[in-house]
C-alpha positions as CSV (number, residue, x, y, z in Angstrom):
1,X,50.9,212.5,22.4
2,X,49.9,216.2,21.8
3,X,51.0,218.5,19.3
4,X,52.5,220.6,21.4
5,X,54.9,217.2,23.0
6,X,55.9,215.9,19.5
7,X,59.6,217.0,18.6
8,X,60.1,220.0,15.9
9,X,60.8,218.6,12.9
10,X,63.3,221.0,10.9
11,X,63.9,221.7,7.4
12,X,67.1,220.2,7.5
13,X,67.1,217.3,4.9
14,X,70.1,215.1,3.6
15,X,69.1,214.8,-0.2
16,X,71.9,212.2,-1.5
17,X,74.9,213.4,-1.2
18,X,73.5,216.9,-0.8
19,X,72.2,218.7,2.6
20,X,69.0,221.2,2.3
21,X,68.7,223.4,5.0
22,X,66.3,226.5,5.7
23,X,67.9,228.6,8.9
24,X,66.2,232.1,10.0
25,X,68.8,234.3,11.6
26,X,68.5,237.9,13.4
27,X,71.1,240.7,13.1
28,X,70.5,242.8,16.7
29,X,72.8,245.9,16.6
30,X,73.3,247.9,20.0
31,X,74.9,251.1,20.4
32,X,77.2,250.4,16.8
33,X,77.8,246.7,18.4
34,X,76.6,243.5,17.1
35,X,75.6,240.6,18.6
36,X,77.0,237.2,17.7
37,X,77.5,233.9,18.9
38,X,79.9,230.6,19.0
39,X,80.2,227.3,19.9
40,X,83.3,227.1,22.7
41,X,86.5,226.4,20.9
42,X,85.1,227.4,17.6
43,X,87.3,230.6,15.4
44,X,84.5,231.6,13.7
45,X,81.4,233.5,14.7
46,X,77.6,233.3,13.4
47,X,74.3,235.4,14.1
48,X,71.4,234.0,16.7
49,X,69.0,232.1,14.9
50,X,68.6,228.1,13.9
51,X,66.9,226.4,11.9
52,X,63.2,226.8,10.7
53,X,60.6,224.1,11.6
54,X,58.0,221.9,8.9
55,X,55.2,224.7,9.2
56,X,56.9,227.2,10.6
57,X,57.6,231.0,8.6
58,X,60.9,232.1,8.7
59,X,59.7,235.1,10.9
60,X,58.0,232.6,13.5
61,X,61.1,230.6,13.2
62,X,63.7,233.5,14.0
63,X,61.4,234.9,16.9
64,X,61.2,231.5,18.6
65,X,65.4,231.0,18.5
66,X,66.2,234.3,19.9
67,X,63.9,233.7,23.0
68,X,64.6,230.0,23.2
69,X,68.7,231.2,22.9
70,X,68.2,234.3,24.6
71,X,65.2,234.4,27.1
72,X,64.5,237.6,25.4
73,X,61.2,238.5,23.5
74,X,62.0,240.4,20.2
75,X,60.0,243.4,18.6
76,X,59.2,244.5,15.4
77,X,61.6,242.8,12.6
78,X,62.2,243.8,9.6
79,X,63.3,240.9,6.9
80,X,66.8,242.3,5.5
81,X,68.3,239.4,3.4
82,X,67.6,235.9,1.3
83,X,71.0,234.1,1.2
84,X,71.1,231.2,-0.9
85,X,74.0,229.6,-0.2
86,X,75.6,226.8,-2.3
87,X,78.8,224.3,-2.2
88,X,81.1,222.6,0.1
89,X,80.8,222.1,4.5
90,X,82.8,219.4,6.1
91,X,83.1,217.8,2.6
92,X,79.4,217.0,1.8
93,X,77.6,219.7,-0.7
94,X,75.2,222.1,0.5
95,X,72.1,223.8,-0.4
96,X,71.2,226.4,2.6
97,X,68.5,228.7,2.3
98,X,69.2,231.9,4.8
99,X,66.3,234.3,6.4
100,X,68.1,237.5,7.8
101,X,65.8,240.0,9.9
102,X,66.8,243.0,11.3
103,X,65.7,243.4,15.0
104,X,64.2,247.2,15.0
105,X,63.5,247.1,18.6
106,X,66.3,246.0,20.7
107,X,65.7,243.5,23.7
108,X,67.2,243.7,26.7
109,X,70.1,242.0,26.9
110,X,73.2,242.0,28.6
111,X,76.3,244.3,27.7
112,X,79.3,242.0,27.8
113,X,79.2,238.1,26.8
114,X,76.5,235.6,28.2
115,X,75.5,232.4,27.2
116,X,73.4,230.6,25.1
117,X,70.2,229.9,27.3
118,X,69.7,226.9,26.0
119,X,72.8,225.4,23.8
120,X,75.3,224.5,25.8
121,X,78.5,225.6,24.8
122,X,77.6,228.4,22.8
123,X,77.6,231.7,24.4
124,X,76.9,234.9,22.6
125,X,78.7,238.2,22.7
126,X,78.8,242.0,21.4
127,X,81.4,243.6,18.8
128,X,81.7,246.7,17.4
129,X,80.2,247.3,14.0
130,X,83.6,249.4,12.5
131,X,85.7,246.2,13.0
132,X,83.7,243.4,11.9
133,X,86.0,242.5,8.8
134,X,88.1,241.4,11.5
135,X,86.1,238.4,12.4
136,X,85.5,235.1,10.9
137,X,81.8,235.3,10.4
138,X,79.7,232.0,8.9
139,X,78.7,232.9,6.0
140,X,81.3,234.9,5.0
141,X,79.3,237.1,3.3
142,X,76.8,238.5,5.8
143,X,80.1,241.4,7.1
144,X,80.4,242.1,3.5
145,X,76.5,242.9,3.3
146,X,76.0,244.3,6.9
147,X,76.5,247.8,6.3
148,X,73.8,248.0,3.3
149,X,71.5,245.0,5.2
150,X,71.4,247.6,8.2
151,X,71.0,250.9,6.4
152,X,68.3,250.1,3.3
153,X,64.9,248.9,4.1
154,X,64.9,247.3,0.8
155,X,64.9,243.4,1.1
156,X,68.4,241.6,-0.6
157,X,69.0,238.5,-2.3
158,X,72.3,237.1,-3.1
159,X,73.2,233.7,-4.3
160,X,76.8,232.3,-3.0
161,X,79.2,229.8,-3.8
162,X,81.1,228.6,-0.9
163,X,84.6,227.4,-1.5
């Protein structure tokens, strides 16, 4: 078996009764619109992205979701936020350790909702930046933050304690 057969492995690790997980996420913003994903049936929305591979940087890792997710190649990205993120999810704790990059360069894409490429069930879609408190975005956070993430080009870190 080759390298390039054998399965990802992802840094997504049940440590007792705790679960360790590294995810690399990208915030693509469109004509004051951002895009955002869900799983069918879900209430809540979440950026692209997924989880990063054994070996793989957190930039690789975010480039290589969006065009698995997407089809689309992304640009230069700028690394906006470091979430750690702390506490409860379907009743077993958490420890989650969150990449955000801005996308500078905008892919194409299309202008109303699409689907995921790849994840079935999860299709993506485009919302306007002035009413994003209006959403239930995972991690909660993130529409908090996405004015400051968006507009400094200094690098955040924020620890969180889900309820």
């Amino acid at each position: 078996m080759t390298a390039q057969s054998e399965p990802r492995l992802d840094l997504d690790v049940h440590l007792g009764a705790i679960r360790l997980s590294a995810r690399a996420a990208i915030l693509v913003v469109r004509d004051h619109h951002i895009l955002l994903n869900r799983f069918d049936g879900a209430t809540f929305w979440f950026t692209p992205g997924g989880r990063i591979g054994v070996g793989e940087s957190s930039e690789q890792a975010a480039r290589r979701e969006f065009s698995e997710e997407t089809g689309a190649a992304l640009g230069e990205l700028r690394l906006a936020l470091v979430a750690e993120i702390f506490g409860q999810m379907n009743g077993q704790g958490i420890h989650f350790l969150e990449f955000y990059y801005v996308a500078t360069e905008i892919p194409e894409l299309p202008s109303g909702g699409f689907p995921n490429a790849t994840d079935q069930g999860v299709s993506f879609d485009w919302f306007p930046l002035d009413s994003i408190q209006e959403l239930d975005i995972q991690p909660p956070l993130l529409a908090q933050m996405l004015p400051s993430l968006l507009a400094s080009s200094e690098v955040q870190h924020v620890v969180h304690q889900r309820q």
